[in-house]
DOBA-922493 format. One record per residue (C-alpha): residue number from 0; x, y, z. Coordinates in Angstrom, 1 decimal. Example, Ala and Ser with C-alpha at 12.3 -4.5 7.8 and 13.67 -1.06 7.14 Angstrom:
% DOBA-922493
<site><seq>0</seq><c1>12.3</c1><c2>-4.5</c2><c3>7.8</c3></site>
<site><seq>1</seq><c1>13.7</c1><c2>-1.1</c2><c3>7.1</c3></site>
This chain:
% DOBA-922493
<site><seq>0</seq><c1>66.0</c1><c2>67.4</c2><c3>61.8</c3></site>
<site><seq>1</seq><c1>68.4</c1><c2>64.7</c2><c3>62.6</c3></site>
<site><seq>2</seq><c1>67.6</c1><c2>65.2</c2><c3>66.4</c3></site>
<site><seq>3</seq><c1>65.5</c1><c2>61.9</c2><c3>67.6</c3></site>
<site><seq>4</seq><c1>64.7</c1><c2>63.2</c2><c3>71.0</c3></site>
<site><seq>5</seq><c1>62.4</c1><c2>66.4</c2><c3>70.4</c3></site>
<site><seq>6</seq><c1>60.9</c1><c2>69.0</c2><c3>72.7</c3></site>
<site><seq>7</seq><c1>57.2</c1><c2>68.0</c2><c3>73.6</c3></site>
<site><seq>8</seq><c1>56.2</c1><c2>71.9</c2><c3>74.3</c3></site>
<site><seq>9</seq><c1>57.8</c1><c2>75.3</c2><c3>73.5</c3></site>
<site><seq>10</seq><c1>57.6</c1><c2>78.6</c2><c3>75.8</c3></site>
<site><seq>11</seq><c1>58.3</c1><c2>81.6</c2><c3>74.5</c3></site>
<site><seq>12</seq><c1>58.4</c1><c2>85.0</c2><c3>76.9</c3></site>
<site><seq>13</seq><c1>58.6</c1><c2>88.1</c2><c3>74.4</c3></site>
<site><seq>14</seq><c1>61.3</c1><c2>90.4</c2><c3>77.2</c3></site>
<site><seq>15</seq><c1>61.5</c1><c2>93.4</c2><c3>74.7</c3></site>
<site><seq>16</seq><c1>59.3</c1><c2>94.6</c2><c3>71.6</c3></site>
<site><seq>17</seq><c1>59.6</c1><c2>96.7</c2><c3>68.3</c3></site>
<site><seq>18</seq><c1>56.0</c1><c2>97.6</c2><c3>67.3</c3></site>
<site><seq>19</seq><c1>55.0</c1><c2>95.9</c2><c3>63.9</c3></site>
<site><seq>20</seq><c1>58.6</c1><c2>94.3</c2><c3>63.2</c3></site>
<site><seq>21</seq><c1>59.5</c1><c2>90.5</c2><c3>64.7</c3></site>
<site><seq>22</seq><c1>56.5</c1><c2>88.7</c2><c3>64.8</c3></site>
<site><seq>23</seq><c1>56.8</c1><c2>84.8</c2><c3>65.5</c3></site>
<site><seq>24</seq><c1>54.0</c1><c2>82.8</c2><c3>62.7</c3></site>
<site><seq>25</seq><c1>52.6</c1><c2>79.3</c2><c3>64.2</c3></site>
<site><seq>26</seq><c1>51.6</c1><c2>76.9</c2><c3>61.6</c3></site>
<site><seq>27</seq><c1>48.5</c1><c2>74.6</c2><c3>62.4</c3></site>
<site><seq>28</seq><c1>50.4</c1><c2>71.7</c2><c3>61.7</c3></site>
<site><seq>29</seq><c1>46.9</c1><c2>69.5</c2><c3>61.6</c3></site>
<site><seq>30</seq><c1>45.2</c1><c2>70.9</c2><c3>59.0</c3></site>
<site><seq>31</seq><c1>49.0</c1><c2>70.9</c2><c3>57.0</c3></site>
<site><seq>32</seq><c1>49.1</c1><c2>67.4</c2><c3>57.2</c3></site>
<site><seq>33</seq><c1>45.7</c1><c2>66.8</c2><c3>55.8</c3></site>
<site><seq>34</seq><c1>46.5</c1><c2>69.3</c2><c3>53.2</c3></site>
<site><seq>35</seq><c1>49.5</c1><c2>67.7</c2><c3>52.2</c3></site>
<site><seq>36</seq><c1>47.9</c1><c2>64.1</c2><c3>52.5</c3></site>
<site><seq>37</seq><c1>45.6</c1><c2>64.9</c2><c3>49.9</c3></site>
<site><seq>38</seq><c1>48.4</c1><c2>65.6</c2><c3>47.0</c3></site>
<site><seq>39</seq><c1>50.4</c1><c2>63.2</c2><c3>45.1</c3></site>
<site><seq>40</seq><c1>53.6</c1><c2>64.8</c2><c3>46.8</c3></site>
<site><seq>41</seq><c1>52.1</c1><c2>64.1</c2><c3>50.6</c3></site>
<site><seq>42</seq><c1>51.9</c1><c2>60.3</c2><c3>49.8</c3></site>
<site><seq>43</seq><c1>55.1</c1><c2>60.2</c2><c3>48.5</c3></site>
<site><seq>44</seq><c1>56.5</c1><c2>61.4</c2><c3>51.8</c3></site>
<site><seq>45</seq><c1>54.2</c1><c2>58.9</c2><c3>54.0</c3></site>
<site><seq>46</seq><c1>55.3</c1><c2>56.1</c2><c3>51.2</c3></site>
<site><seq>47</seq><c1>59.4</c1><c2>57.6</c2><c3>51.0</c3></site>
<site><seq>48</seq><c1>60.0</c1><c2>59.1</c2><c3>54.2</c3></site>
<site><seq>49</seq><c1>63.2</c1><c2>61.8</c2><c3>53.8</c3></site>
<site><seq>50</seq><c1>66.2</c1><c2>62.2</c2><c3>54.4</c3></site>
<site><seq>51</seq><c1>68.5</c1><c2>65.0</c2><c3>56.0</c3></site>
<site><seq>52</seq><c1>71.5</c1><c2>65.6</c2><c3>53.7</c3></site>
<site><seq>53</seq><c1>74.1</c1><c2>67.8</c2><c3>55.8</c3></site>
<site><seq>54</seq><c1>77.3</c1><c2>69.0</c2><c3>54.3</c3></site>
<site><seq>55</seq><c1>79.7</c1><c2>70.1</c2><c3>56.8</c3></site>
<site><seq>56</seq><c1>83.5</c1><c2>71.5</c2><c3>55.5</c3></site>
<site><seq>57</seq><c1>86.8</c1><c2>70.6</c2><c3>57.4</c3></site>
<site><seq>58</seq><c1>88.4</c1><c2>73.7</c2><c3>59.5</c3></site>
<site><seq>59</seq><c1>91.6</c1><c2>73.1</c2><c3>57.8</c3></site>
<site><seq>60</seq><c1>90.7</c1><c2>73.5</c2><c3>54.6</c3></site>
<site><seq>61</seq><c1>89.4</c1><c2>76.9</c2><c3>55.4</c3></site>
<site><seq>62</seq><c1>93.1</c1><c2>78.3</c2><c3>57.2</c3></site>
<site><seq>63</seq><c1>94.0</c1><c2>81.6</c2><c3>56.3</c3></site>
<site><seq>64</seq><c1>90.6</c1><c2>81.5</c2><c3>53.6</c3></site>
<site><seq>65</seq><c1>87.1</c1><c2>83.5</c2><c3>53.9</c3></site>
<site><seq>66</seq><c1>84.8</c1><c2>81.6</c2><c3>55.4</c3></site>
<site><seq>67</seq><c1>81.8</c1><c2>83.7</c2><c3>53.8</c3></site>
<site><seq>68</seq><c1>80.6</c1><c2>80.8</c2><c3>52.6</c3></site>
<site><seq>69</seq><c1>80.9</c1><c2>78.2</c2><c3>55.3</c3></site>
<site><seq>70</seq><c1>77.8</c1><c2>77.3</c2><c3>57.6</c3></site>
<site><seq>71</seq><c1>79.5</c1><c2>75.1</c2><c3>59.9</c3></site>
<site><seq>72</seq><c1>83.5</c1><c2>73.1</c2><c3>60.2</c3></site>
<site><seq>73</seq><c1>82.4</c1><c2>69.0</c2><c3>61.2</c3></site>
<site><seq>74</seq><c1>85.2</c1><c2>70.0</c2><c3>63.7</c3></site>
<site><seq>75</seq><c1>82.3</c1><c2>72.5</c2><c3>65.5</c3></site>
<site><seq>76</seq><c1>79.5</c1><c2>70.1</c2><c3>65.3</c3></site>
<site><seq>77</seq><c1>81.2</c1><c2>67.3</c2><c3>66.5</c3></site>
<site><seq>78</seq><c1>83.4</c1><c2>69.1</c2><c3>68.9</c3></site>
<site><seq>79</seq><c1>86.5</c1><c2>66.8</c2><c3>67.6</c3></site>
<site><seq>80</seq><c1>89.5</c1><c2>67.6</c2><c3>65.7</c3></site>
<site><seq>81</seq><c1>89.7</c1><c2>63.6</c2><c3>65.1</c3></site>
<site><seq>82</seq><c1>87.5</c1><c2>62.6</c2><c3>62.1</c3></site>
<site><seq>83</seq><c1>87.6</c1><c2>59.4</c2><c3>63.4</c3></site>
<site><seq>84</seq><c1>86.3</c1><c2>60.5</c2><c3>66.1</c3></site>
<site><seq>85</seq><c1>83.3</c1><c2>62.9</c2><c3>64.3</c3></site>
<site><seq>86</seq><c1>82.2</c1><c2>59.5</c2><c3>62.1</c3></site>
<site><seq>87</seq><c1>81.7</c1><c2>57.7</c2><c3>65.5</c3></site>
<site><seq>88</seq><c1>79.5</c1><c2>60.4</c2><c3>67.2</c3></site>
<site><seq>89</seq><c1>77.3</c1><c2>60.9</c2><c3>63.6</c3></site>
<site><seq>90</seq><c1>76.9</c1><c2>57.0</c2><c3>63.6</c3></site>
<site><seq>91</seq><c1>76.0</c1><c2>57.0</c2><c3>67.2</c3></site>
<site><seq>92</seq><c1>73.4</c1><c2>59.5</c2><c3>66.8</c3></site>
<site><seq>93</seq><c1>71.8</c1><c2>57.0</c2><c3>63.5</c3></site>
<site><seq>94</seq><c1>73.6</c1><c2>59.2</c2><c3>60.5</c3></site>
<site><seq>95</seq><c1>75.6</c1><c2>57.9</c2><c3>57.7</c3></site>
<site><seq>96</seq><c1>78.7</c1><c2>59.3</c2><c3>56.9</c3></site>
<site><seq>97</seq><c1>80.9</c1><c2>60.1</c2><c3>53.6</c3></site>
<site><seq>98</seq><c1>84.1</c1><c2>61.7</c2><c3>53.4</c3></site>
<site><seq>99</seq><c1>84.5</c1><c2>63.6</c2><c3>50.3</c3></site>
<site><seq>100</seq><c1>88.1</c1><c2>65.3</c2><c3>48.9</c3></site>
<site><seq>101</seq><c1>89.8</c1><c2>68.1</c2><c3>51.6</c3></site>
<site><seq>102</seq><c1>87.9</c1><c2>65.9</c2><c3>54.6</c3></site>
<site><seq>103</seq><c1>84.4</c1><c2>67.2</c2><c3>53.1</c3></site>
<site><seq>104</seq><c1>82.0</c1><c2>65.3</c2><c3>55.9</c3></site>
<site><seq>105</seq><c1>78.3</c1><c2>64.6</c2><c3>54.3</c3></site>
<site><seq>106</seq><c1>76.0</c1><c2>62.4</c2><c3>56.8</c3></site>
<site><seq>107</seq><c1>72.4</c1><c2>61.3</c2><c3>55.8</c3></site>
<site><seq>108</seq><c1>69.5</c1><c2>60.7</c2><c3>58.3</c3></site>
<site><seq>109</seq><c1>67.0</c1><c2>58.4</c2><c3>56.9</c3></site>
<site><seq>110</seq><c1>63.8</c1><c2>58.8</c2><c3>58.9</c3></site>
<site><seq>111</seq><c1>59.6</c1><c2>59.2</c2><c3>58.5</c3></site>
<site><seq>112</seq><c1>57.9</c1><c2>62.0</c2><c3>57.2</c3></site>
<site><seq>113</seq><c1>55.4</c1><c2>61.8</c2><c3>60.1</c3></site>
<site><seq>114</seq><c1>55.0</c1><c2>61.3</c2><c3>63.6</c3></site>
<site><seq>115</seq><c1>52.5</c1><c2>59.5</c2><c3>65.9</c3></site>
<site><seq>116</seq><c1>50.5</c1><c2>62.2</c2><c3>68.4</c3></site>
<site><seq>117</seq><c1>48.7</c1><c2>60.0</c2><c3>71.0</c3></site>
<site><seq>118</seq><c1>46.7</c1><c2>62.4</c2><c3>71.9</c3></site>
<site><seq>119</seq><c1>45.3</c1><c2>62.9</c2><c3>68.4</c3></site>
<site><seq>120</seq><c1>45.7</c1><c2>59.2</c2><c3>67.6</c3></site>
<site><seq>121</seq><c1>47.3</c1><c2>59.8</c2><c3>64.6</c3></site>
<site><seq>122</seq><c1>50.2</c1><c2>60.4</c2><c3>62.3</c3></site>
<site><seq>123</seq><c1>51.4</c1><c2>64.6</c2><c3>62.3</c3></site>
<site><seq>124</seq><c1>54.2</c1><c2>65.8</c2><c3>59.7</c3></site>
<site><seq>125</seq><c1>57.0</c1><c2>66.1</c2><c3>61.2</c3></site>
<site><seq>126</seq><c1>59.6</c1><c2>67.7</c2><c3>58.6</c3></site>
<site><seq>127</seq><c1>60.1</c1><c2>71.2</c2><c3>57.2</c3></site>
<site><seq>128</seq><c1>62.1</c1><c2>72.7</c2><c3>54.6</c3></site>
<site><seq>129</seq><c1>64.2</c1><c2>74.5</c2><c3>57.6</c3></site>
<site><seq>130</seq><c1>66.4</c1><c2>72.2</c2><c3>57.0</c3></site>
<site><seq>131</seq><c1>66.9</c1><c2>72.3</c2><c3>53.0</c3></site>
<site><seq>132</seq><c1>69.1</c1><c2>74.7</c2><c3>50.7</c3></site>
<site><seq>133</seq><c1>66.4</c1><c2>76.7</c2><c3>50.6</c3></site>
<site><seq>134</seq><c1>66.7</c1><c2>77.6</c2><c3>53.5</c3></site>
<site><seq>135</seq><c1>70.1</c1><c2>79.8</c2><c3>52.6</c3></site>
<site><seq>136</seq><c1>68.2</c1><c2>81.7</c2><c3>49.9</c3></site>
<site><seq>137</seq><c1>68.9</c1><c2>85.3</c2><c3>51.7</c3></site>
<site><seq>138</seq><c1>72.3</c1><c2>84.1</c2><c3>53.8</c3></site>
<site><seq>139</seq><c1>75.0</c1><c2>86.1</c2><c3>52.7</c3></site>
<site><seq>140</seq><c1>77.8</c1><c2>84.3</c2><c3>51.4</c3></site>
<site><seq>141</seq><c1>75.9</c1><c2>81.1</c2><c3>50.9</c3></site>
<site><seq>142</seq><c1>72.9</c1><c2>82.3</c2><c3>48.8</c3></site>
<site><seq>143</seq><c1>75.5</c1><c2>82.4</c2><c3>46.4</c3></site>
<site><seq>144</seq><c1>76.4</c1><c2>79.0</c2><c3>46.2</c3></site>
<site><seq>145</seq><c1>74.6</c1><c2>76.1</c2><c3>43.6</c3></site>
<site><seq>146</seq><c1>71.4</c1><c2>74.4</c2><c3>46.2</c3></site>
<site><seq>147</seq><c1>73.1</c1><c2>71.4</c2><c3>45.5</c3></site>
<site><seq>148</seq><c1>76.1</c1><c2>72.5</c2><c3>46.9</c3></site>
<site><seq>149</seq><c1>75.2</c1><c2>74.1</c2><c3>50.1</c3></site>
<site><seq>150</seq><c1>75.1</c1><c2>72.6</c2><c3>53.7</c3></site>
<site><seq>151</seq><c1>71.3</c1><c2>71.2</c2><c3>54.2</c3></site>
<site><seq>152</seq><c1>69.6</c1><c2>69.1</c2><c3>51.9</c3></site>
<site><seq>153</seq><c1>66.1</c1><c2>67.5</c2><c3>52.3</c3></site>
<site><seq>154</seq><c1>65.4</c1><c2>64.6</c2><c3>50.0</c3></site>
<site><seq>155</seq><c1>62.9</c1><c2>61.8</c2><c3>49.9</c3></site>
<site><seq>156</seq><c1>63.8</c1><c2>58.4</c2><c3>51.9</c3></site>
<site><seq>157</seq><c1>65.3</c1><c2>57.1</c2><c3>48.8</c3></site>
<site><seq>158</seq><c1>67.4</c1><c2>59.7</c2><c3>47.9</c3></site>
<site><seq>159</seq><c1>65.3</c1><c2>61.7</c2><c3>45.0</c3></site>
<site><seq>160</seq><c1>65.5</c1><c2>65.1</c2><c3>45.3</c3></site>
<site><seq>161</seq><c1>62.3</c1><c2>67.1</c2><c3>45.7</c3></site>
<site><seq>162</seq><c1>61.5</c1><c2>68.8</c2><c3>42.6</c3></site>
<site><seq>163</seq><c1>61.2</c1><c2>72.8</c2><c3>42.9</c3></site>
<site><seq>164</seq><c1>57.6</c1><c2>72.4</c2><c3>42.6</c3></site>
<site><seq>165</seq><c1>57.1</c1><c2>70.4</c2><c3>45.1</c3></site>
<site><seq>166</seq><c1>58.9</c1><c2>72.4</c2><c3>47.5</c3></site>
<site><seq>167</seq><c1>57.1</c1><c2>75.1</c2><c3>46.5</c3></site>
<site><seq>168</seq><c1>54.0</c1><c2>73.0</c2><c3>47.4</c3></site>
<site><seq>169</seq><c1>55.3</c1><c2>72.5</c2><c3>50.8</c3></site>
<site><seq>170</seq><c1>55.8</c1><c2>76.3</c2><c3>51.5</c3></site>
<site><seq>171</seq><c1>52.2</c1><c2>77.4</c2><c3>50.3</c3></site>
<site><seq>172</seq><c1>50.7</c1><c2>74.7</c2><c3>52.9</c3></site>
<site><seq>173</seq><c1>51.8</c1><c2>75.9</c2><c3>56.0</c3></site>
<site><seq>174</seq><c1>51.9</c1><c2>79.7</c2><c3>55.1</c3></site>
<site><seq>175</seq><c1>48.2</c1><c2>78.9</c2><c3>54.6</c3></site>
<site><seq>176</seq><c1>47.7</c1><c2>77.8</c2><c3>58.3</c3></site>
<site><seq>177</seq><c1>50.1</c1><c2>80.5</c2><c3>59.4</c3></site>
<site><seq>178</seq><c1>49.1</c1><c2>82.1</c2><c3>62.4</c3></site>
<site><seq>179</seq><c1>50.5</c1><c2>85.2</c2><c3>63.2</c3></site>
<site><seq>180</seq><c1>51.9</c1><c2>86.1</c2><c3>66.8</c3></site>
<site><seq>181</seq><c1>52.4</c1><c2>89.6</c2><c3>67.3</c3></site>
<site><seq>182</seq><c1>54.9</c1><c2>90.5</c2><c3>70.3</c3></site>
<site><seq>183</seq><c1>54.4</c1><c2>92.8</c2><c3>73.2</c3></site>
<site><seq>184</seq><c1>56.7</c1><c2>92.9</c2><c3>76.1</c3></site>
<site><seq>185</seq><c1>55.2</c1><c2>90.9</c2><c3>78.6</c3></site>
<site><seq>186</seq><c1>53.6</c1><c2>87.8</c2><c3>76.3</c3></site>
<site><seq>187</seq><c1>54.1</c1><c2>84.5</c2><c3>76.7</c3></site>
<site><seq>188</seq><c1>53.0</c1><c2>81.3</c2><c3>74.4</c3></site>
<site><seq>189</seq><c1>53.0</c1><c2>77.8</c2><c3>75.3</c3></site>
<site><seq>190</seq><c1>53.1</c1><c2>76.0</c2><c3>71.7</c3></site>
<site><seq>191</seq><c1>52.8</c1><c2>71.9</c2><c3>71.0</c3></site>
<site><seq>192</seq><c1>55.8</c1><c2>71.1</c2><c3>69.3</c3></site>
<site><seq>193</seq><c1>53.6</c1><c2>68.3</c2><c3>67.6</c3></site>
<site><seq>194</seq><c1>50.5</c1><c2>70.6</c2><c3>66.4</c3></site>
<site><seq>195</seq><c1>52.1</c1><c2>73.7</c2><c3>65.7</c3></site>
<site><seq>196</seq><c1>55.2</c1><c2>74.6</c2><c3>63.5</c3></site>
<site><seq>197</seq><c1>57.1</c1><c2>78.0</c2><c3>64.2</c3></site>
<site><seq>198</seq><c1>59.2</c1><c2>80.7</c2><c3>62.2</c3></site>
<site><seq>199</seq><c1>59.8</c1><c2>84.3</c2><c3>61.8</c3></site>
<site><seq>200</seq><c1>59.9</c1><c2>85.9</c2><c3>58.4</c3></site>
<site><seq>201</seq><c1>63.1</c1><c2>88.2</c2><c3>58.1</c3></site>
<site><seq>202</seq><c1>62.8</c1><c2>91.5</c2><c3>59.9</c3></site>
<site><seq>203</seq><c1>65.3</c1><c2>95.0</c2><c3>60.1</c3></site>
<site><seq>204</seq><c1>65.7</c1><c2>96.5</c2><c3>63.3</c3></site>
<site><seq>205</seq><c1>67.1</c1><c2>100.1</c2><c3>63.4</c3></site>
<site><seq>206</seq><c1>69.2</c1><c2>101.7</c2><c3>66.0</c3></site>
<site><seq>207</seq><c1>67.5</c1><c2>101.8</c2><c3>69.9</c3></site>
<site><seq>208</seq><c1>64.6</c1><c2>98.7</c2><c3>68.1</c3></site>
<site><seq>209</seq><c1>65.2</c1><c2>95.6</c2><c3>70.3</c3></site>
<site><seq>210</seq><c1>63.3</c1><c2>92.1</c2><c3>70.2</c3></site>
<site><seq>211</seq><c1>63.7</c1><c2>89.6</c2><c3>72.6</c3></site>
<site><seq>212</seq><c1>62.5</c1><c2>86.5</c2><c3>72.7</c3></site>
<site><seq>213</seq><c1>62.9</c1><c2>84.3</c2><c3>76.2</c3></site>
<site><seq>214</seq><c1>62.9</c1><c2>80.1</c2><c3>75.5</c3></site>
<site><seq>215</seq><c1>62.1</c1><c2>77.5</c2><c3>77.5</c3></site>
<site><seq>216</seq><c1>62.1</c1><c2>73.7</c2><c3>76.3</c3></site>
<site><seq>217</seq><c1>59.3</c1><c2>71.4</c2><c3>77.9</c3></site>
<site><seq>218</seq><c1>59.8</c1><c2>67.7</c2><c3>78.3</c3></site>
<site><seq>219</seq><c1>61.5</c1><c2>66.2</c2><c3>75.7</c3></site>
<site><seq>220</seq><c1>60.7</c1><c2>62.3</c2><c3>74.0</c3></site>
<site><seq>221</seq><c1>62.3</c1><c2>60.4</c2><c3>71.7</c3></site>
<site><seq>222</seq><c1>60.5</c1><c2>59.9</c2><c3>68.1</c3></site>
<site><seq>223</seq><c1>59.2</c1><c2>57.0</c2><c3>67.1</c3></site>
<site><seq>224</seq><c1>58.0</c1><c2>57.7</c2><c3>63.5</c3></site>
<site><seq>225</seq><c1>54.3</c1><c2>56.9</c2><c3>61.7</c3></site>
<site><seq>226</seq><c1>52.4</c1><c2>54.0</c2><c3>62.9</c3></site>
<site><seq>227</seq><c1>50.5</c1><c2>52.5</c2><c3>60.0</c3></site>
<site><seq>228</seq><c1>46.9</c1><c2>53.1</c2><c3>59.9</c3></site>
<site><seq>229</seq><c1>47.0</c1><c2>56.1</c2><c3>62.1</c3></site>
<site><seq>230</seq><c1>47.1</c1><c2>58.8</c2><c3>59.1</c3></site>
């Protein structure tokens, strides 16, 4: 994510509950990043680092248009009619900005792969391909649109694209260390944002199904990357 202050701890309170639909999956995010250490595409990242690729179209553009395929205006994100304005607040936050034809905003992130975890003494992984096209495979309207074309993009620190294998890579890790949280009303988990990835897997509810899910952010830090010889 392009965030640099991150959430140290999650809480989740499950409020309401649809037997055998909606769980929440964990991902041991420790035995992911020795996993993913010990392949050729793991040391790439801890050499590389990545990069967040975002996309973001201008509200204009889109007057009197559908906007099935739209994920977000740089007008929203920013809160800013005044591009201007919008390329001061990315560069603030440490992203680069490009202005394409019809005030098309793209901003890159350059950042490590990894973070330090005191606690561990070491380096943790600290990316996920929530944030690449991928990620819009089953969105309607933009699971339509060419990968490179659509709003997120995760790319090595250099700007190489990840092949499809080795996204694929990346997915089979941590759905191996998936743990699987199955909500009643009335649970609660405390998850390390460091140690633990989560996700849900898509889920239907019928009519009368509810689930519920109650959030709470712990104290919050700002990242600092991989310290060398802590992997």
């Amino acid at each position: 994510s392009t965030q640099s202050t991150w959430a140290t701890k999650l809480a989740f309170c499950c409020t309401q509950a649809t037997e055998g639909k909606g769980a929440m999956f964990v991902a041991d995010n420790v035995k992911a990043t020795d996993m993913l250490l010990a392949t050729p595409f793991g040391q790439r990242l801890r050499e590389k680092g990545i990069c967040y690729v975002r996309k973001l179209t201008d509200r204009k553009e889109f007057e009197g248009r559908s906007e099935l395929e739209v994920y977000n205006h740089w007008q929203q994100s920013f809160s800013t009619e005044d591009p201007a304005v919008a390329e001061m607040l990315a560069n603030q936050r440490g992203l680069q900005v490009e202005w394409g034809p019809g005030r098309f905003m793209t901003t890159r992130y350059y950042v490590s792969a990894f973070e330090y975890f005191a606690p561990l003494d070491r380096n943790l992984m600290f990316a996920s391909l929530a944030d690449d096209a991928m990620w819009f495979d089953t969105w309607p309207g933009i699971c339509n649109v060419p990968d490179e074309e659509r709003p997120l993009e995760l790319t090595y620190g250099d700007d190489t694209p990840f092949t499809h294998e080795e996204k694929q890579q990346f997915t089979d890790v941590y759905d191996e260390v998936g743990i699987p949280i199955v909500w009643s009303q009335g649970d609660i988990a405390l998850v390390c944002n460091w140690r633990f990835l989560h996700g849900r897997p898509q889920y239907d509810l019928k009519d009368g199904e509810q689930r519920h899910l109650a959030v709470v952010l712990g104290n919050t830090f700002d990242r600092i990357g991989a310290i060398e010889g802590k992997y």
